[in-house]
N, C-alpha and C positions, 0 to 999 in steps of 0.2 A: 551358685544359683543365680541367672541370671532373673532379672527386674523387669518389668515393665507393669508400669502402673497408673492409672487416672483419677483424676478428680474433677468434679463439677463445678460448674460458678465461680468459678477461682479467681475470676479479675475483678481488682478491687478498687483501680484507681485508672484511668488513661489522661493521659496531659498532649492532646494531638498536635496543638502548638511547638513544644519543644519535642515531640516522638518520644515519649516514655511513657513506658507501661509498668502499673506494678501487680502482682497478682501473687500465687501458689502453684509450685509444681508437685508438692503432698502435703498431706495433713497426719499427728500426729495421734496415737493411739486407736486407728478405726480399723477394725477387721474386716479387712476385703472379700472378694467373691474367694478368691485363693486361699484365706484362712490365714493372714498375712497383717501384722500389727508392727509396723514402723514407731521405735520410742524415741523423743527427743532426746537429742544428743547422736542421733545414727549421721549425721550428714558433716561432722562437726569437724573433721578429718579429711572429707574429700572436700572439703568448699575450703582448706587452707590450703590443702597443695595444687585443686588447679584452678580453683574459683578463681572469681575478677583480681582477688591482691594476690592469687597464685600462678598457675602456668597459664593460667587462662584458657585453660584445655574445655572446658564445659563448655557447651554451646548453646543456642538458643535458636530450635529449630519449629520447623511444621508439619505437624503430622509425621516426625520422626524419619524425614525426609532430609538427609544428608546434602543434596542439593539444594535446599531452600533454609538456606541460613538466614531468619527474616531479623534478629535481633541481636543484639549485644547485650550479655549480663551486664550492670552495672556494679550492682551487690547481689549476693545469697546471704542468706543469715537465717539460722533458726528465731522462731520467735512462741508465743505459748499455743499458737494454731498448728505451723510446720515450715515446711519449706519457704521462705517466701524469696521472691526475687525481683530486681527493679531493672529493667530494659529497655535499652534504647532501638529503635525501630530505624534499620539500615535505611540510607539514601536512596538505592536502588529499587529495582521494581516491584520485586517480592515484598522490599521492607514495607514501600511506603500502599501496597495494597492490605500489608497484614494490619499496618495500623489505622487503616480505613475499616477493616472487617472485623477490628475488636471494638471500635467506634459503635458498628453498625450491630453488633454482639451477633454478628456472625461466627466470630470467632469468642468461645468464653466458658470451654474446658481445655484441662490442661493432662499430661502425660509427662511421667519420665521414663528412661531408658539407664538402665545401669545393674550392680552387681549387689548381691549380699556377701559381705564380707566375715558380720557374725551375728549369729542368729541362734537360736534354742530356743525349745519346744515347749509352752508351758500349759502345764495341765488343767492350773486351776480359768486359764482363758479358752482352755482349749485352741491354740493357737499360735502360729511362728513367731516367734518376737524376734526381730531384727532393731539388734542395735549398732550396727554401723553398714552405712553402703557406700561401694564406689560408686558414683555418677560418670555418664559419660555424657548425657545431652538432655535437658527438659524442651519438651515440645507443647508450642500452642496445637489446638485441635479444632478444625474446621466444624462448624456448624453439626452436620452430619457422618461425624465421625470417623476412622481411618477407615473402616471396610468401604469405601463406596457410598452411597444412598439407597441401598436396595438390600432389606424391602425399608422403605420409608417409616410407614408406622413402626416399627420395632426400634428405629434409633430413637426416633422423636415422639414426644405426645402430640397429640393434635393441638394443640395451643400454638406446643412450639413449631412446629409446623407450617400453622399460621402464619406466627414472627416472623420463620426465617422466609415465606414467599415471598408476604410484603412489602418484607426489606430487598429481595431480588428483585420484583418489581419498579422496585424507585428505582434503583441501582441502573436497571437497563434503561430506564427512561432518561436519566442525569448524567450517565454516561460515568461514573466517579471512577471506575475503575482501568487496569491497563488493559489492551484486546487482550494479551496474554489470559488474564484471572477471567474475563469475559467468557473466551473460550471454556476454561474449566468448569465457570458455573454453569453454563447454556445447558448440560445433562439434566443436573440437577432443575434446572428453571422449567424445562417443559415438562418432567418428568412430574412436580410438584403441579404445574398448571394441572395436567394430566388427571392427577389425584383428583384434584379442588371439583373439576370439572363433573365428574361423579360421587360427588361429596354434597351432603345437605350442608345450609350455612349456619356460621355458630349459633347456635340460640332459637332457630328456627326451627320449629315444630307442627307434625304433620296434623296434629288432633284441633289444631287450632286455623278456622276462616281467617283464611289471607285480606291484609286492612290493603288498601288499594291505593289508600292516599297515603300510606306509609313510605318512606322511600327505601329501596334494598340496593342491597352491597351485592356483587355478585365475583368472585374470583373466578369463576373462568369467564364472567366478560373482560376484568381488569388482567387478565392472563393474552386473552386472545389480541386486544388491543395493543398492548405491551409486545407483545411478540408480531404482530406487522407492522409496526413502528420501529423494531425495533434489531427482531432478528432478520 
């Protein structure tokens, strides 16, 4: 049975100074959308033979993207939450955007990719219980998920939504990232302005006379300025 599995909010520490990250690539006992209960002690097997003190076979990718190797495990280790693991952020360009974009908590759910090794059905959870997996790679996960950004609303709430424009916004304006990531985000960037643009602003409400002497935020002006400055 192959794996693949996520979790939210998983980054729990970054140190951008020296590139390391520490966070979760699963948690323990939560029944997934699949009907799927990982118990501690499943990972305790594959994190000795190829974890950081094993072959070192485990990798630390993005978006489960074999080509973008942005991290190096430094430990895995079960602890009383799940998975946890601590990563240093490669030199290169991948690395040093991914640890700008966990900075930026662009990047700040996590996935893994790997095997059930043993596993049985229990009745009274109604549900798989997997107590041991091979791993083959945990993956950071981009803002917006591995399918793409579309349709938008359905990855993100409108909050986060929000979050992640703003943070596009600065980003293009400051230049932080390499053209490469640049390139990648630009879909995303106009596609969210796009949104914003037909979109009422937080908190503002149509039942209520507009105060004049108020000052307003407006995302598709901060969208449109940002993108002729900038694309």
């Amino acid at each position: 049975m192959d794996l693949l599995k996520s979790i939210d909010q998983s980054i729990t520490d970054i140190d951008v100074s020296k590139g390391i990250i520490t966070g979760y690539f699963s948690s323990f006992d939560f029944k997934d959308n699949d009907g799927d209960i990982i118990r501690k002690g499943a990972w305790q097997k594959t994190i000795a033979e190829n974890g950081p003190t094993g072959t070192q076979r485990i990798r630390h990718l993005l978006d489960h993207d074999k080509t973008k190797s942005v991290a190096e495990p430094q430990s895995l280790e079960e602890d009383h939450f799940g998975l946890r693991y601590v990563s240093k952020a490669g030199r290169h360009t991948n690395g040093r955007d991914f640890l700008l974009m966990c900075e930026d908590k662009l990047i700040k759910e996590h996935s893994f990719r790997g095997k059930a090794v043993k596993q049985s059905f229990s009745k009274a959870d109604n549900s798989n219980i997997i107590t041991e997996v091979f791993m083959w790679e945990g993956s950071s996960m981009q803002a917006w998920g591995a399918n793409q950004w579309t349709p938008l609303v359905s990855v993100k709430s409108l909050s986060d939504l929000q979050e992640t424009f703003e943070v596009l916004v600065k980003a293009f304006k400051t230049g932080k990232y390499s053209d490469e990531k640049f390139m990648e985000l630009e879909p995303l960037y106009k596609e969210l302005g796009e949104f914003f643009k037909s979109t009422p602003e937080p908190g503002k409400s149509t039942q209520q006379p507009e105060d004049k002497n108020k000052p307003t935020f407006s995302y598709s002006e901060i969208f449109q300025k940002s993108l002729h400055h900038n694309v």
